[in-house]
C-alpha positions as CSV (number, residue, x, y, z in Angstrom):
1,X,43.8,-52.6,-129.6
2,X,45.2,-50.2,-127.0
3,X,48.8,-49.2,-127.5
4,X,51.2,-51.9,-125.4
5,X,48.7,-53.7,-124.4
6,X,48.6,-57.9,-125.3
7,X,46.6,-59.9,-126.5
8,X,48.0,-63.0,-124.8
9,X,47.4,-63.4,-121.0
10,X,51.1,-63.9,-119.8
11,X,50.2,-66.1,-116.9
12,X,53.3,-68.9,-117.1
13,X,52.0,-72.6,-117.5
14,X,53.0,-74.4,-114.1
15,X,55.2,-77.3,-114.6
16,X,55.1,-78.9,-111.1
17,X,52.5,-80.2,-109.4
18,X,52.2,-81.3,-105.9
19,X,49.4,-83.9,-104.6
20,X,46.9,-81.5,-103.0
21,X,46.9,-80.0,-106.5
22,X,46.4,-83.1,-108.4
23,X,43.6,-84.2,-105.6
24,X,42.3,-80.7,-106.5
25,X,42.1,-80.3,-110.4
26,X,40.4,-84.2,-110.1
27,X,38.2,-83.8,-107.6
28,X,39.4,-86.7,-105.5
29,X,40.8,-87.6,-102.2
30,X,44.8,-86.9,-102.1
31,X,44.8,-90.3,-100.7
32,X,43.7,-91.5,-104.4
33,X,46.0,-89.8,-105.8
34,X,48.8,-91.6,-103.5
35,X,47.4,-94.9,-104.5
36,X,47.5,-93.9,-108.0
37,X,51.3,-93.5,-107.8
38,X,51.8,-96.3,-105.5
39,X,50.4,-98.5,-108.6
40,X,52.2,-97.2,-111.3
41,X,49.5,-95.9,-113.0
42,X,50.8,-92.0,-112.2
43,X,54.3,-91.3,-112.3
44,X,55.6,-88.8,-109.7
45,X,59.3,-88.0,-108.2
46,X,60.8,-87.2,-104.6
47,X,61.4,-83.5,-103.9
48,X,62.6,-83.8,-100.2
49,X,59.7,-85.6,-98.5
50,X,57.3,-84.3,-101.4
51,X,55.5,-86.0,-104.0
52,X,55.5,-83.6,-107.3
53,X,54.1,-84.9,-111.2
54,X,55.4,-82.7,-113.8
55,X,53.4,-80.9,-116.7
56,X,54.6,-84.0,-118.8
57,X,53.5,-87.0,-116.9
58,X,50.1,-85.5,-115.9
59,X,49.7,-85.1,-119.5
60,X,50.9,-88.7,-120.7
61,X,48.5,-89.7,-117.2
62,X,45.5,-88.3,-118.6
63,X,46.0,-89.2,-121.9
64,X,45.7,-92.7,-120.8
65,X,42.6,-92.2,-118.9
66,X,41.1,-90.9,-122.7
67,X,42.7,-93.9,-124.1
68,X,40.6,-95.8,-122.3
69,X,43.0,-97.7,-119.5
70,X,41.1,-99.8,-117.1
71,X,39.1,-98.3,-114.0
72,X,41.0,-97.6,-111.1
73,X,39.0,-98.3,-108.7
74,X,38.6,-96.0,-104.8
């Protein structure tokens, strides 16, 4: 290994998400993803007249989708 050089890519993990990004990494309509929280199945919080889901509950979200949850259906 070349002197001072890492091994580990230093990119931070990103903690917030906004709802484009969610409709993004799923590959669904943001409108979906609205729906999603509207039901209780996503949790989210206000940031001004923002919708943002942590790093925590998108985790705990799709950890219930592998747990088998029922369908949400579009």
């Amino acid at each position: 290994m070349a002197k001072g050089k890492s091994i580990v890519n230093a990119k931070p993990m990103k903690s917030v998400f906004s709802i484009a990004e969610l409709a993004q990494r799923w590959g669904v309509s943001r409108s979906l993803v609205y729906r999603l929280i509207n039901s209780g199945y996503l949790k989210a919080a206000h940031l001004g007249k923002r919708h943002i889901a942590t790093a925590r509950q998108l985790a705990a979200f799709e950890a219930s989708l592998n747990g088998g949850d029922p369908e949400i259906s579009t």
